[in-house]
C-alpha positions in Angstrom: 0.0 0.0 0.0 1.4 3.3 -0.8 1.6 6.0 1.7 1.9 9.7 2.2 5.4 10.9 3.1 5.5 14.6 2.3 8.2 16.6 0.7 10.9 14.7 0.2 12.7 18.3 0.7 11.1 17.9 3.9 12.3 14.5 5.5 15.5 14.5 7.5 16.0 10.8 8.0 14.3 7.9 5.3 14.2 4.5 4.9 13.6 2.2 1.7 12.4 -1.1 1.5 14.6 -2.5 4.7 15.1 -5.8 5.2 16.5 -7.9 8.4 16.5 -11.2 8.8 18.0 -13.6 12.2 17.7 -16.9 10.3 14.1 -17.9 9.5 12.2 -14.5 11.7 12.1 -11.8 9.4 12.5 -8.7 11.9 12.6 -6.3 8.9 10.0 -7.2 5.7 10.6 -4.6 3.2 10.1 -1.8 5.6 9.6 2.3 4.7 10.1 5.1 7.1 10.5 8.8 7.1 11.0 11.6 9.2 10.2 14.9 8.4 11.8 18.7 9.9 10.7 20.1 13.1 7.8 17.1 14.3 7.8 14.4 16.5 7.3 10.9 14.5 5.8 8.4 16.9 6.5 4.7 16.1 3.7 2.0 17.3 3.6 -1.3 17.0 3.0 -4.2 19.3 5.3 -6.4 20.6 7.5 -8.6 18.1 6.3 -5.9 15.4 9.9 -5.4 14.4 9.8 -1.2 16.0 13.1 -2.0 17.7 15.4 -3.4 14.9 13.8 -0.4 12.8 15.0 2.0 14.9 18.1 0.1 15.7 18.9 0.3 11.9 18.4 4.2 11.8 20.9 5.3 14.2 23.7 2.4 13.4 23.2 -0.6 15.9 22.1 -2.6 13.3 23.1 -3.4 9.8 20.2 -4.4 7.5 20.8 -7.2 4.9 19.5 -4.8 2.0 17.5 -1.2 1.8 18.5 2.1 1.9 18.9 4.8 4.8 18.8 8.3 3.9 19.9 11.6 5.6 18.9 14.8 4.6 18.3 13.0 1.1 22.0 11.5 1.0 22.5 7.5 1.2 24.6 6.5 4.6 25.8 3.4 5.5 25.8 3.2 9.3 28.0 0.7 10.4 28.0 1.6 14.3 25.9 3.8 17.0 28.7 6.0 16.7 28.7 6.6 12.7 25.2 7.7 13.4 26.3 9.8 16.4 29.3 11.3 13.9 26.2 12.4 11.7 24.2 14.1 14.2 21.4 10.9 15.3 21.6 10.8 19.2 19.6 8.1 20.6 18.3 8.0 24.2 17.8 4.7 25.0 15.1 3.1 27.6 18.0 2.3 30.0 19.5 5.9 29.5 22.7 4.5 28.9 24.3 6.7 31.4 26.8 5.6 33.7 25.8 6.2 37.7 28.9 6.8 39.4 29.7 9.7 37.1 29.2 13.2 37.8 26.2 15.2 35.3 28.5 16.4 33.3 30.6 13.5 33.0 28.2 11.3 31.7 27.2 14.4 29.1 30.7 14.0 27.3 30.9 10.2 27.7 32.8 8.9 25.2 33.5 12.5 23.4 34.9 14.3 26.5 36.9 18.0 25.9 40.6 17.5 26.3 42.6 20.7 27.6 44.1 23.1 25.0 47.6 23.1 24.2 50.3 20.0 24.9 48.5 19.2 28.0 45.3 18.1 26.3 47.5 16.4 23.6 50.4 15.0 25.4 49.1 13.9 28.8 44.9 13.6 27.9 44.5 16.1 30.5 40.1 16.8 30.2 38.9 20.2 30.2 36.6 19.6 33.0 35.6 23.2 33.6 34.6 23.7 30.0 32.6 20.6 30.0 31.1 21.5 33.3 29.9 24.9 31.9 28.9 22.9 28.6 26.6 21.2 30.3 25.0 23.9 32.3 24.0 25.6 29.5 22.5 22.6 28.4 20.4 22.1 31.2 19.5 25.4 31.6 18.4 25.6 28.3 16.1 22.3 29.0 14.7 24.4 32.0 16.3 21.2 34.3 17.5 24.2 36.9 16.4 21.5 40.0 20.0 20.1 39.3 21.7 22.3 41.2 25.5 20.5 41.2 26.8 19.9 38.2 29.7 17.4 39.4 26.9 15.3 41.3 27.0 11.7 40.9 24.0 10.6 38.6 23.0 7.8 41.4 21.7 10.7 43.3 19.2 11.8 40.5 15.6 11.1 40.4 14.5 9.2 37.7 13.4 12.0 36.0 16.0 13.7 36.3 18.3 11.2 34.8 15.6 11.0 31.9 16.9 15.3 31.6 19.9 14.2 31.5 20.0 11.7 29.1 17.3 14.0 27.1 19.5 17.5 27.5 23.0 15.0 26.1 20.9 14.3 23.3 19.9 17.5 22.3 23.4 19.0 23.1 25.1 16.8 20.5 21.8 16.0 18.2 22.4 18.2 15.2 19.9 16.3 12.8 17.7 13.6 14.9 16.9 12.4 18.2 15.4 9.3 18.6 13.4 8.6 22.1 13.0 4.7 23.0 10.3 4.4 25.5 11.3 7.6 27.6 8.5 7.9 30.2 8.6 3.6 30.9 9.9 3.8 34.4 8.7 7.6 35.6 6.3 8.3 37.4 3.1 11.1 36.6 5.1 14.0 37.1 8.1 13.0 36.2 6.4 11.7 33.1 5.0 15.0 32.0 8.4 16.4 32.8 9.8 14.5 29.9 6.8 15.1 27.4 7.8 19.0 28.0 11.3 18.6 27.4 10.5 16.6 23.8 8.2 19.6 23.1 11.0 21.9 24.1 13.6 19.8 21.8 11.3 20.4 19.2 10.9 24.3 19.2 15.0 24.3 19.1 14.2 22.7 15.8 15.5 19.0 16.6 13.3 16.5 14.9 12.3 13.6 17.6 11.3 10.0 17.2 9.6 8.7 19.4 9.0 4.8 20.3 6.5 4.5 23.2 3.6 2.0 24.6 2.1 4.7 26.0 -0.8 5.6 23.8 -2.0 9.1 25.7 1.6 10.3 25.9 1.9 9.7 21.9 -1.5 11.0 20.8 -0.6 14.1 23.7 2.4 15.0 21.5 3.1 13.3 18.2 2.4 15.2 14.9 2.2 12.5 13.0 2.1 8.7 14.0 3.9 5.3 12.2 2.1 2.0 13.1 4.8 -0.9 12.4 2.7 -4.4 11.7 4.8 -7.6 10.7 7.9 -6.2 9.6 6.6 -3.4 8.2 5.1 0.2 8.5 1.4 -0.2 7.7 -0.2 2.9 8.4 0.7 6.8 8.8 -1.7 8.7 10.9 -2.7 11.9 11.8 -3.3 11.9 15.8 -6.0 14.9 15.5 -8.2 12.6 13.0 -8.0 8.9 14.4 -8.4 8.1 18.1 -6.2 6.4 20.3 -8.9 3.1 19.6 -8.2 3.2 16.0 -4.6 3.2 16.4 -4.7 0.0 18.5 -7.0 -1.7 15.7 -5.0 -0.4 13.2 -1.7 -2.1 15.2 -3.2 -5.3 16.4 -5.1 -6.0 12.5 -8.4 -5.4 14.0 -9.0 -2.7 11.8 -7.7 -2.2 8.1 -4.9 0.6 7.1 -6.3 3.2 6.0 -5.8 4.3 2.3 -3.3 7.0 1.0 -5.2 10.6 1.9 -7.6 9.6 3.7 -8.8 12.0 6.6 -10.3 9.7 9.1 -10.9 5.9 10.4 -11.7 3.5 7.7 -14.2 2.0 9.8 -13.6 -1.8 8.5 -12.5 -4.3 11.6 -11.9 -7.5 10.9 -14.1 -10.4 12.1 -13.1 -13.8 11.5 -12.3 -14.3 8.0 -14.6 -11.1 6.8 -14.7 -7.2 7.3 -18.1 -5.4 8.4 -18.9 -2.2 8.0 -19.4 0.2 11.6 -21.5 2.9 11.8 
């Protein structure tokens, strides 16, 4: 089925026809994708859908066995998370990946930290932690995170929400092109939750494209421009979250209900029953 994409001066990161197999499962089953400038792309799909080894393919943790990946309309070959860092994707990942016994703004600069000027920085390795400390302020404060108060503070002693800033405000310090979002409110509580849903919305005024991959069906319909339901293998459906409801988009994940057709404004209407379709009013 063919389906709406936009532009194509307007999507930042694409994929074509990707494909991923582990043996006989087919993870990946000729699967499309495509992120456009300044929205949040939510990806749905229920479990075993293949949603992960997507994403996994856009920002470099996994090779697919054929396709294409494009960014900003040029082919890449990822081969790594870090060739995807190098071109501006940051990922936060559903375990943060951030290392506890680190300061704040240690774990900012992990793996890319700032070395001193001069032969210092070059012949001894010396870090620039005052630079990197004021680096990551900024960042912060930029976020509105201004309840972190110590900068050199061990991560342990963070909320969870507060780690999720973290982890959000690294992303958005070294995101130039994409940041991608794997089930970021999973382990926060209310408040913290909706702490998290601002900063995405604040990523997104500073013009950072976000993708989001959540369970959480009022958090993605709260603030997801546009919404990808992944089916099989495959992306099935694109929707627009201000003309379906949160019901459709479970039908539409789980086969209850069919895809709707390219340009259509609303729900189909069709759910499956048994072998046949009938028609709701």
């Amino acid at each position: 089925m063919s389906l709406p994409t936009g532009n194509a001066g307007d999507i930042v990161l694409e994929g074509r026809g990707l494909n991923k197999r582990y043996g006989r499962v087919v993870a990946l089953d000729n699967a499309d994708f495509n992120l456009r400038r300044n929205e949040i792309l939510a990806v749905i799909g229920d479990n075993g859908a293949g949603k992960s080894t997507l994403i996994k393919a856009l920002c470099g943790a996994v090779i697919p066995d054929s396709g294409e990946i494009r960014l900003d309309g040029q082919p890449v070959h990822f081969k790594s998370p870090m060739d995807a860092r190098n071109a501006g994707i940051e990922t936060v990942y559903q375990n943060l990946a951030l290392s506890p016994a680190l300061s704040i703004a240690d774990n900012m600069f992990l793996g890319r930290e700032l070395r001193k000027p001069g032969w210092t920085g070059a012949l001894f390795r010396r870090l620039d932690r005052t630079r990197m400390a004021k680096i990551a302020r900024d960042k912060l404060s930029e976020l509105g995170l201004l309840t972190i108060q110590n900068i050199n503070q061990s991560v342990e002693t963070l909320s969870g929400g507060q780690r999720q800033g973290v982890a959000v405000a690294r992303a958005a310090a070294f995101g130039s092109r994409v940041v991608i979002m794997d089930e970021p409110t999973a382990a926060l509580g209310v408040k913290e939750s909706r702490r998290v849903l601002e900063l995405m919305l604040d990523v997104k005024k500073r013009g950072l494209p976000i993708v989001l991959i959540s369970h959480n069906m009022p958090h993605v319909f709260e603030v997801a421009d546009r919404i990808h339901i992944h089916r099989l293998g495959k992306r099935i459906a694109i929707i627009n979250p201000k003309e379906f409801s949160m019901s459709d988009a479970v039908a539409i994940m789980t086969g209850a209900m069919k895809p709707p057709v390219e340009g259509a404004t609303g729900p189909t209407q069709h759910y499956q029953v048994g072998e046949e379709a009938s028609q709701v009013q």
